[in-house]
LUMFI-608019 format. One line per 2 residues: number of its first residue (from 0); for each residue x, y, z of N, C-alpha, C. Coordinates in Angstrom, 1 decimal. Last residue first. Layout:
NUM) X,Y,Z,X,Y,Z,X,Y,Z ~ ...
***
This chain:
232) 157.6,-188.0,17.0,158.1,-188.8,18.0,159.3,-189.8,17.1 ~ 158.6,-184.9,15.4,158.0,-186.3,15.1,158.3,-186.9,16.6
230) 157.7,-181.2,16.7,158.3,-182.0,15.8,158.0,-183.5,15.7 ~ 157.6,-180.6,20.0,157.7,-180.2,19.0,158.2,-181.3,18.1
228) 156.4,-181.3,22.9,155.8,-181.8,21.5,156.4,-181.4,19.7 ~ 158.1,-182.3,25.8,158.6,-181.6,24.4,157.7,-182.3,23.4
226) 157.7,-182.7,28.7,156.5,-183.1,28.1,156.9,-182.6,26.5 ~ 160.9,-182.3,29.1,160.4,-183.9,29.4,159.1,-184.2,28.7
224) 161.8,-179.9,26.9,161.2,-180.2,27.7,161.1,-182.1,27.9 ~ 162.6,-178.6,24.2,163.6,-179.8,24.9,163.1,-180.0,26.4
222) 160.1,-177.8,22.7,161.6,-178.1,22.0,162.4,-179.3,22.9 ~ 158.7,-176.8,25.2,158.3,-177.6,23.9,158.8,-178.1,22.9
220) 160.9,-175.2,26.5,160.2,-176.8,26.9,159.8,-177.3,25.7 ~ 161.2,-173.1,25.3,162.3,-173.9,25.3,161.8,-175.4,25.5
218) 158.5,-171.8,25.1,159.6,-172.6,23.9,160.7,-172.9,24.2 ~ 158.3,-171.3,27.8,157.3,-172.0,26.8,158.3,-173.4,25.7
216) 160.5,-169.7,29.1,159.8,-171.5,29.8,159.3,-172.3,28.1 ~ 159.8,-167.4,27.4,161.5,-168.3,27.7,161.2,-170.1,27.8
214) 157.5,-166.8,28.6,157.8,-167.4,26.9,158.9,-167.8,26.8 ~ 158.2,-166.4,31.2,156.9,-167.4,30.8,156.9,-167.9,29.2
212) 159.8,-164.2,31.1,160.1,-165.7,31.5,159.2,-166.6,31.1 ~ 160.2,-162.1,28.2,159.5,-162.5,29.6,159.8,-164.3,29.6
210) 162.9,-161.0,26.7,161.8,-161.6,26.5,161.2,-162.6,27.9 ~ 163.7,-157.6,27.6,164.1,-159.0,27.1,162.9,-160.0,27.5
208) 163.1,-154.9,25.6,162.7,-155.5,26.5,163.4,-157.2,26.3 ~ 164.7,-152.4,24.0,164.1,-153.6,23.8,164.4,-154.1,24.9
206) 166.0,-149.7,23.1,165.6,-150.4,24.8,164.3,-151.3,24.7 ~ 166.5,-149.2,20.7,167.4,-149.8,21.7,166.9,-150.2,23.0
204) 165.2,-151.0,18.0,164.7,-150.1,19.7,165.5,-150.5,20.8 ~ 166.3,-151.0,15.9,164.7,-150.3,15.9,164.4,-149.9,16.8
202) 168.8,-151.8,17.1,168.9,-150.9,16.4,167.3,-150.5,15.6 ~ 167.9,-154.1,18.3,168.3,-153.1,19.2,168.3,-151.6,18.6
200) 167.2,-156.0,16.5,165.9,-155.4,17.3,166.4,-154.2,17.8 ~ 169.6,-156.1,14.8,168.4,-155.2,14.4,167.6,-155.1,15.4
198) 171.1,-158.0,16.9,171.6,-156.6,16.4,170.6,-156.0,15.4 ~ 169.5,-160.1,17.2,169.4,-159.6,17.9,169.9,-157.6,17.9
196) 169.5,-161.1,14.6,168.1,-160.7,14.9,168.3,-159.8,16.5 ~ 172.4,-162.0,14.6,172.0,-160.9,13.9,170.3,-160.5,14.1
194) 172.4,-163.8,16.4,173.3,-162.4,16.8,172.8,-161.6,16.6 ~ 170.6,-165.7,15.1,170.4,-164.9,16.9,171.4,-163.8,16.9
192) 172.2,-166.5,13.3,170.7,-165.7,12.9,170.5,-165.1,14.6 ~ 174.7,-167.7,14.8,174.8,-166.3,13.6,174.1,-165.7,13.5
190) 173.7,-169.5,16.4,174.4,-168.3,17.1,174.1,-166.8,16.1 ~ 172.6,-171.4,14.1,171.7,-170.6,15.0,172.2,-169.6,15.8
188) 175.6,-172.3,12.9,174.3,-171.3,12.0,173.3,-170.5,13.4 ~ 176.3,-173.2,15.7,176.9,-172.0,14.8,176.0,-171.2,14.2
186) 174.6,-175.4,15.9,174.7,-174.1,16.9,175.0,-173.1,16.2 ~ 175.3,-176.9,13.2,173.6,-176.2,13.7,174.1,-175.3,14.8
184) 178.3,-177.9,14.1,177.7,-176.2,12.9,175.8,-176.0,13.1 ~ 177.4,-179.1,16.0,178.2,-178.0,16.8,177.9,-177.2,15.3
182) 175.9,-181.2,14.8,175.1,-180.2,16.0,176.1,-178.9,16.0 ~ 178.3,-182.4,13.2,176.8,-181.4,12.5,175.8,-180.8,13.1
180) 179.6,-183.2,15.6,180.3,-182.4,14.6,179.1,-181.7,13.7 ~ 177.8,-183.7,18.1,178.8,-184.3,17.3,178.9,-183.2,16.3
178) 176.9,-183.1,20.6,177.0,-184.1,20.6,177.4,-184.7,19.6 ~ 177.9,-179.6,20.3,177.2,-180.5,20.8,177.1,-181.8,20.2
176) 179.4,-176.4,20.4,179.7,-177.6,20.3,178.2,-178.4,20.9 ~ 180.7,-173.2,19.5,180.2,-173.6,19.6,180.2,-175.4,19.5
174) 182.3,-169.8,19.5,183.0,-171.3,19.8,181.4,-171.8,20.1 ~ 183.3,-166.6,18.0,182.7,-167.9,18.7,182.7,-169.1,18.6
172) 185.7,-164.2,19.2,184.6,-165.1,17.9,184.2,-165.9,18.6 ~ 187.2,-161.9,19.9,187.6,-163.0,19.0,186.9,-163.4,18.1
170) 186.3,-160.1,21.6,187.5,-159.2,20.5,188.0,-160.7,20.0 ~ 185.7,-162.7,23.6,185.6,-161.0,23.6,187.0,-160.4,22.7
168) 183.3,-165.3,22.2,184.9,-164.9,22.6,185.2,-163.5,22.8 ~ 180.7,-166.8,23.2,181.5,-165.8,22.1,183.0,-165.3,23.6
166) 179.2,-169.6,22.9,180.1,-169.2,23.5,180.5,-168.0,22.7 ~ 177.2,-173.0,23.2,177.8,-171.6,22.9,178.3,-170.7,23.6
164) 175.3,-174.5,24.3,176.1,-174.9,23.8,176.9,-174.0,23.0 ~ 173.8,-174.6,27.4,174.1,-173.2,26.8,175.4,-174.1,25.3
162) 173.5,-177.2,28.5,172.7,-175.9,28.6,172.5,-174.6,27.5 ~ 175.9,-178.1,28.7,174.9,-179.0,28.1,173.6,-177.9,27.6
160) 177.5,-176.2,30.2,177.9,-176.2,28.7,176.8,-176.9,28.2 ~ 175.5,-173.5,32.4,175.8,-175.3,31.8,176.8,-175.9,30.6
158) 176.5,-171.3,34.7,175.9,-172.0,33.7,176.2,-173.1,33.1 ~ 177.3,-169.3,35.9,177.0,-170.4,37.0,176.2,-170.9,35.5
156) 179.4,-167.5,35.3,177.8,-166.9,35.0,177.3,-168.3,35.7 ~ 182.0,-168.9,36.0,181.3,-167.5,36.7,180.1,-167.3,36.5
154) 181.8,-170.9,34.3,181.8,-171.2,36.1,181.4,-169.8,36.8 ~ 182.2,-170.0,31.7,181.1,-170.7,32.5,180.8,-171.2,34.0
152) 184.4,-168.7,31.9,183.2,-167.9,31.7,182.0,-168.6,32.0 ~ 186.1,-171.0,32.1,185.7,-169.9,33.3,184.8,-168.8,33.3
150) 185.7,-172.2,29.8,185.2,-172.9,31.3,185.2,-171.6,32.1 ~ 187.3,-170.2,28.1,185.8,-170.4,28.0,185.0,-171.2,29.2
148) 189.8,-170.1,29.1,188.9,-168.7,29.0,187.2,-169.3,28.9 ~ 190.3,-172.7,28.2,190.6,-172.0,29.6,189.5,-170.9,29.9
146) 190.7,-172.0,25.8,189.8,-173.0,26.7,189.5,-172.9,27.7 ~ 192.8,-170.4,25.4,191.7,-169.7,25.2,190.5,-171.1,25.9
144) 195.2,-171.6,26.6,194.9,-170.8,27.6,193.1,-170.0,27.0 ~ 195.4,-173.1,23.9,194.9,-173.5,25.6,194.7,-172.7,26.4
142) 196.5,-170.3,22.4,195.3,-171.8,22.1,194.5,-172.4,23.3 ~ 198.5,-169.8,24.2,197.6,-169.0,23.9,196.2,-169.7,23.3
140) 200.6,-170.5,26.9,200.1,-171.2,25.4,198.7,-170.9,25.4 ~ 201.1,-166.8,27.0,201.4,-167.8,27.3,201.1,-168.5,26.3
138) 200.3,-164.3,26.4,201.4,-164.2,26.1,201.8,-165.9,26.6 ~ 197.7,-164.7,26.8,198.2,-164.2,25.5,199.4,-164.9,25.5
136) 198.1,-164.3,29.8,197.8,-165.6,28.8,197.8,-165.6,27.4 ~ 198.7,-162.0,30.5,200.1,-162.8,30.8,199.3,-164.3,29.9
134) 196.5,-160.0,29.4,198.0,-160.3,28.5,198.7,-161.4,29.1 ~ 193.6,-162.5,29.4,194.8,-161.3,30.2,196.0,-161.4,29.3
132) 190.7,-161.5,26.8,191.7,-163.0,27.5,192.9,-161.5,27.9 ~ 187.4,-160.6,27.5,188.8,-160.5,26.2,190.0,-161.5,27.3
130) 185.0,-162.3,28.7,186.1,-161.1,28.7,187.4,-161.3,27.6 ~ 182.5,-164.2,27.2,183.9,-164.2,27.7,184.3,-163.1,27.5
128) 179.6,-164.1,26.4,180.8,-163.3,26.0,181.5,-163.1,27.0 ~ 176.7,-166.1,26.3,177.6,-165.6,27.0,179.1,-164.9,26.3
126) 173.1,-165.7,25.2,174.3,-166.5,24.9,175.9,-165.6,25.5 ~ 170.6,-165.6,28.2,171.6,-164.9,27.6,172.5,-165.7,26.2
124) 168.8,-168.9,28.2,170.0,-167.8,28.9,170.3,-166.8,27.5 ~ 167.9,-170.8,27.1,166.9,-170.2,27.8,167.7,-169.0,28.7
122) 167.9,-172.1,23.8,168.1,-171.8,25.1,167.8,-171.0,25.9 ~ 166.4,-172.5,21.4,167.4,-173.1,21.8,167.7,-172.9,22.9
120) 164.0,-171.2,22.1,163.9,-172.1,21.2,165.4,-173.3,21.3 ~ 164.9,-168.3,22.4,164.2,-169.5,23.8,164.0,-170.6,22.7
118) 165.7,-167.2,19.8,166.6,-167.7,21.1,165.8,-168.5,21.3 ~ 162.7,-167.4,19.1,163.6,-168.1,18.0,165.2,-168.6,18.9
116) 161.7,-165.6,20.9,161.5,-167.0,20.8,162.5,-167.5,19.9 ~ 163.6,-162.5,21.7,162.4,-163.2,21.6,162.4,-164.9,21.6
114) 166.4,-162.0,23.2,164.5,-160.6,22.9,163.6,-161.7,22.7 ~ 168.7,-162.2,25.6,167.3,-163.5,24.7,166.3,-162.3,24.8
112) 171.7,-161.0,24.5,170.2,-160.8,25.0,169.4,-161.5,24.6 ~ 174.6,-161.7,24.2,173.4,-161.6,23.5,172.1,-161.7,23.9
110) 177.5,-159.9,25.8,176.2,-160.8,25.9,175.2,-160.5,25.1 ~ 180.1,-158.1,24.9,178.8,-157.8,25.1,177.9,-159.4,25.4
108) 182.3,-157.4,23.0,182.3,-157.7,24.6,180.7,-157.7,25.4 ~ 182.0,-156.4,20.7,181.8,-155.7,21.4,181.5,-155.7,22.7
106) 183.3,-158.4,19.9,184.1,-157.4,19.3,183.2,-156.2,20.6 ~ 181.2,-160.1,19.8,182.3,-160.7,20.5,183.0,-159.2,20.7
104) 179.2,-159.0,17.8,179.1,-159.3,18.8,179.9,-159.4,20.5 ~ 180.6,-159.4,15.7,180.6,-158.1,15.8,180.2,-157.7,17.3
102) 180.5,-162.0,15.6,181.9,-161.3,16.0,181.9,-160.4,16.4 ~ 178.3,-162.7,15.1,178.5,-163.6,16.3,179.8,-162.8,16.8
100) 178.1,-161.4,12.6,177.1,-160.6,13.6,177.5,-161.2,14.8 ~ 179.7,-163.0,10.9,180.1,-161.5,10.8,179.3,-161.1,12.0
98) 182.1,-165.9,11.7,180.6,-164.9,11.2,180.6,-164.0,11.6 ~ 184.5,-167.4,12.2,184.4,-165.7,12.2,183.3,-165.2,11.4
96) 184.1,-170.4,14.3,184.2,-169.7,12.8,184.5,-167.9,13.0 ~ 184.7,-173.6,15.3,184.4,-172.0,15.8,184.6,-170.8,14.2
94) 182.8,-176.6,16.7,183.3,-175.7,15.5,183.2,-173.8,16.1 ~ 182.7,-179.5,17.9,183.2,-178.4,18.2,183.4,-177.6,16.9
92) 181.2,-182.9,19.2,181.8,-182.1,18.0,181.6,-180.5,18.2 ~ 180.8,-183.8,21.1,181.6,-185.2,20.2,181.7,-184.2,19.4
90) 180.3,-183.6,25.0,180.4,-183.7,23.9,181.7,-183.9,22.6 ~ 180.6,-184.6,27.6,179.2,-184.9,27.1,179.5,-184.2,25.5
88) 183.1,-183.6,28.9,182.9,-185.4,28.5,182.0,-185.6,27.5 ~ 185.4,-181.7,29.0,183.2,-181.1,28.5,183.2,-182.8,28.2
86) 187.7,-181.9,28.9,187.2,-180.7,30.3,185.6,-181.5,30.3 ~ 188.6,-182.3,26.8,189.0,-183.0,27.7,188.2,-182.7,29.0
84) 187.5,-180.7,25.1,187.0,-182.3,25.0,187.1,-183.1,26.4 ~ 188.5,-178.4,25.5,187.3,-178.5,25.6,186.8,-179.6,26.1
82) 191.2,-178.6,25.1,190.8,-178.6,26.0,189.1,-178.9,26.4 ~ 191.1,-179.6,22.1,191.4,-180.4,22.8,190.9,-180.3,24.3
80) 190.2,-176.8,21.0,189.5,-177.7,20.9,189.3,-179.0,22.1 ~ 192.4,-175.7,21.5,190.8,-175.0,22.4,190.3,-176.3,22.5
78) 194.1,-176.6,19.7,194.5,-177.1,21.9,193.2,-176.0,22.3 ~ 193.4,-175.9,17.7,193.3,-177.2,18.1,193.9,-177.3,19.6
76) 193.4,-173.7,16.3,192.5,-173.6,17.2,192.5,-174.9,18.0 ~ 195.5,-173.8,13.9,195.9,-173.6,14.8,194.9,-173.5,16.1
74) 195.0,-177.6,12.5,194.1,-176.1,12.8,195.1,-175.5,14.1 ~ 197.5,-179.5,12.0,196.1,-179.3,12.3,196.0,-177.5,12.4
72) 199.3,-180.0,9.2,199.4,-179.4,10.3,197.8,-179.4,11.1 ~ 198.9,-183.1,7.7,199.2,-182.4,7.5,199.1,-181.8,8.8
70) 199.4,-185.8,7.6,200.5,-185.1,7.6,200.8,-183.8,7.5 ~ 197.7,-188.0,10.1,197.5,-187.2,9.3,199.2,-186.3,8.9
68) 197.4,-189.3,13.3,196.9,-189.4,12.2,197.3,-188.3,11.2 ~ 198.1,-188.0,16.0,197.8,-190.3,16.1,197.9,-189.9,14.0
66) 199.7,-185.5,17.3,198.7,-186.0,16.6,199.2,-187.8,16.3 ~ 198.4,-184.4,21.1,199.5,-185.3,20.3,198.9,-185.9,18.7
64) 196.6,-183.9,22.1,197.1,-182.8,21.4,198.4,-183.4,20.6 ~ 195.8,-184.8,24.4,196.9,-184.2,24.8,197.3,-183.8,23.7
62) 193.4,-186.3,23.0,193.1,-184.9,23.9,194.2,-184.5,24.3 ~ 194.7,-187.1,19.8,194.2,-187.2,21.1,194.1,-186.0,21.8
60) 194.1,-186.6,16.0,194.8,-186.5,17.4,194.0,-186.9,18.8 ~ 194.5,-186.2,12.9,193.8,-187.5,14.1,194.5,-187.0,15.2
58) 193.4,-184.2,10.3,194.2,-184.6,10.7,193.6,-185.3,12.5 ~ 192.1,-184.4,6.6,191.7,-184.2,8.2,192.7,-184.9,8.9
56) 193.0,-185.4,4.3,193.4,-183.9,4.6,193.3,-184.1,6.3 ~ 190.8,-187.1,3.2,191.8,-187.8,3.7,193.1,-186.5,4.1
54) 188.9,-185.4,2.4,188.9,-186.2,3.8,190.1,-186.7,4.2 ~ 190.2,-182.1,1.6,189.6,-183.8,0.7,189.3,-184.7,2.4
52) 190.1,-178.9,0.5,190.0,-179.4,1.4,189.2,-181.2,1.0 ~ 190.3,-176.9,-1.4,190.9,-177.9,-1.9,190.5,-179.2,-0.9
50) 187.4,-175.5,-1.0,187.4,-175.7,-2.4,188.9,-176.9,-2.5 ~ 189.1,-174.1,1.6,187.8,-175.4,1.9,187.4,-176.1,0.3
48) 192.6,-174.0,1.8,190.7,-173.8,1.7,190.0,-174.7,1.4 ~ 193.8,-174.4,4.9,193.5,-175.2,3.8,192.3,-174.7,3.6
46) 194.9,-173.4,7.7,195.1,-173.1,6.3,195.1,-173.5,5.3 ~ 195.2,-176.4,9.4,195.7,-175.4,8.8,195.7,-174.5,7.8
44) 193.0,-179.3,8.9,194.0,-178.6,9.1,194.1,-177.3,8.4 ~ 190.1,-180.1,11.1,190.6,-179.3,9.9,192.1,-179.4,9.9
42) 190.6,-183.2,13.0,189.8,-181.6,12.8,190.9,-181.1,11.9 ~ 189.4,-185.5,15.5,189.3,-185.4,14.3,189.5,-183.9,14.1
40) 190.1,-187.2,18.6,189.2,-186.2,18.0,190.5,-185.7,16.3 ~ 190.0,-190.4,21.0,190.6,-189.1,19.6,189.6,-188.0,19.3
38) 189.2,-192.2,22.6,189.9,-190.9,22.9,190.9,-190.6,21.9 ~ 187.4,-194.0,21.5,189.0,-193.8,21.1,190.0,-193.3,21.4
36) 185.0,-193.2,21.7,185.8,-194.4,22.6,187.0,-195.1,22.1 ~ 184.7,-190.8,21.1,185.2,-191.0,22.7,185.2,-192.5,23.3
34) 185.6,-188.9,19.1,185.4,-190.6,18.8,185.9,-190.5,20.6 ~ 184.6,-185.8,17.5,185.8,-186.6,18.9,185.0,-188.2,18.5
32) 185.6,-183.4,15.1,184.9,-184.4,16.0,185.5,-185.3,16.5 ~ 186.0,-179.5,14.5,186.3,-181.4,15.0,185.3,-182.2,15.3
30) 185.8,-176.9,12.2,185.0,-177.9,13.2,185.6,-179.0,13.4 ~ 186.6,-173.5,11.9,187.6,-174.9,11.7,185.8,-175.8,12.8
28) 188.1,-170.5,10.2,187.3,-171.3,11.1,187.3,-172.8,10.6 ~ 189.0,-169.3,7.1,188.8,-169.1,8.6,187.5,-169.9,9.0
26) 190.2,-169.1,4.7,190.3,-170.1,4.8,190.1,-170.4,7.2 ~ 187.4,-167.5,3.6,189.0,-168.3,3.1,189.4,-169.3,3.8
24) 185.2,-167.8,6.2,185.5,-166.8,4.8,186.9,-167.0,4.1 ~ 181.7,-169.6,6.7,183.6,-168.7,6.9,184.0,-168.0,5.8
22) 179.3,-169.3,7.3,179.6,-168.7,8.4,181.3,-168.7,8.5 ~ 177.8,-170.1,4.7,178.3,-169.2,4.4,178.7,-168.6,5.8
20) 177.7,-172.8,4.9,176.4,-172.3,5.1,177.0,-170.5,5.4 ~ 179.7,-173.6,3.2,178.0,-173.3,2.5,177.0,-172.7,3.2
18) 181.1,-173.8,5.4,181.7,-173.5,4.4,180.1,-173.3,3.9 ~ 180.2,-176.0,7.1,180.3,-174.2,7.5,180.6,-173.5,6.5
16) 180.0,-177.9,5.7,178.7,-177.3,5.8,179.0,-176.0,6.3 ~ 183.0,-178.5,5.6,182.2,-178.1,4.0,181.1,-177.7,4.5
14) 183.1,-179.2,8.2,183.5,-178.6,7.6,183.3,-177.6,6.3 ~ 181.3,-182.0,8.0,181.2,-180.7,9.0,181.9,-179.5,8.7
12) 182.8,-183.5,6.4,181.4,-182.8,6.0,181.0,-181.8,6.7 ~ 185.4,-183.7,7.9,184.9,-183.0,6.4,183.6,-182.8,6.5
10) 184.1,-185.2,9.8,184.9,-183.9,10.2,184.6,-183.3,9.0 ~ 183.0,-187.0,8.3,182.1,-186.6,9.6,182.8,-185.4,9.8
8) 185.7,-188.3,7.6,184.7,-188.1,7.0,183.5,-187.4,7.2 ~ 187.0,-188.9,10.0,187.5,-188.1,8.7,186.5,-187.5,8.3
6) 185.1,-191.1,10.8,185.3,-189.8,12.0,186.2,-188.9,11.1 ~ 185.8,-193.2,8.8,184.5,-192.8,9.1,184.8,-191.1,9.9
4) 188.5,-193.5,9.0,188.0,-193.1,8.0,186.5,-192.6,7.8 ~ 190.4,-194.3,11.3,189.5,-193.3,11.5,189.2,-192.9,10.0
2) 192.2,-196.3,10.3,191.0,-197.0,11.3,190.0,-195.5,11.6 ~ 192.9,-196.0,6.8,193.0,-195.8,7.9,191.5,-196.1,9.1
0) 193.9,-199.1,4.8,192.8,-198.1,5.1,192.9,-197.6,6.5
***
């Protein structure tokens, strides 16, 4: 019996949920998860649809990308992933997909504007769009060099990854992660309904107002505040 059978398992299901929650489309986009007291991480392989995709499929590797587990090829997104892990300590699961409004998004190099609460609800920024990546990194190890891309979009807008657990890629897609593999597809799904509520407000009124600070504060706090009432103790 393999020693990562549980962290397989956690990967697949995280996988099949992007898959239903209708944010891939054949065989596009991929979620990991990390075991950080194994220094491994778990994730899709390659061009496998998701209708054949079995647990025992998921392939095992460490943060240098070396794989420990599995025969089959991992995800070509797997040195984002890796960097990420290696870089971001505080989190255990990563998924990046091609939803249609998070891309359309991406595609148009643009930042998602917080208009109302259902954002401030998850965060209290903008969600961020990385500049399209330079040709000499293209042209380098292009996987890694996209990790790359995403820390430095975070060091320049001076923002959190704990903070902001999202990310759009410019003329790519988006990249989403938090404390395990079924948080990073909840980001995703919520990137997708934010893109898209964001792409109709603009298109009823393009010069929609972005949502005042004092309702930003509100709902975020009440969610993930120190006094946070929302929901059960």
């Amino acid at each position: 019996m393999s020693a990562y059978k549980d962290l397989k398992q956690e990967c697949y299901e995280a996988n099949m949920q992007l898959n239903e929650l209708g944010l891939v489309i054949y065989t596009f986009g991929n979620v990991s998860a990390a075991d950080r007291e194994k220094d491994v991480f778990a994730i899709k392989p390659s061009g496998v649809p998701y209708e054949d995709l079995k647990p025992e499929d998921i392939v095992i590797l460490d943060f240098d990308n070396n794989v420990i587990e599995g025969e089959m090829r991992p995800s070509s997104d797997t040195k984002t992933h890796a960097y990420l892990y290696k870089n971001w300590k505080n989190i255990g699961g990563i998924a990046h997909t091609h939803a249609t409004y998070s891309v359309a998004w991406a595609q148009s190099q643009k930042d998602i504007p917080i208009f109302g609460t259902t954002h401030a609800d998850h965060l209290t920024e903008d969600i961020p769009c990385a500049p399209p990546m330079r040709d000499d990194l293209i042209e380098g190890n292009y996987e890694h060099n996209t990790g790359i891309q995403i820390l430095d979009c975070f060091k320049e807008k001076n923002i959190s990854y704990e903070e902001v657990p999202m990310v759009l890629i410019g003329n790519h897609g988006p990249f989403t992660w938090g404390k395990n593999a079924a948080k990073a597809v909840y980001h995703s799904k919520v990137l997708e309904a934010v893109a898209e509520m964001a792409y109709l407000t603009l298109q009823i009124n393009p010069n929609a107002p972005r949502l005042k600070d004092s309702l930003i504060k509100k709902h975020y706090e009440r969610k993930h505040g120190k006094d946070a009432y929302y929901g059960q103790k």
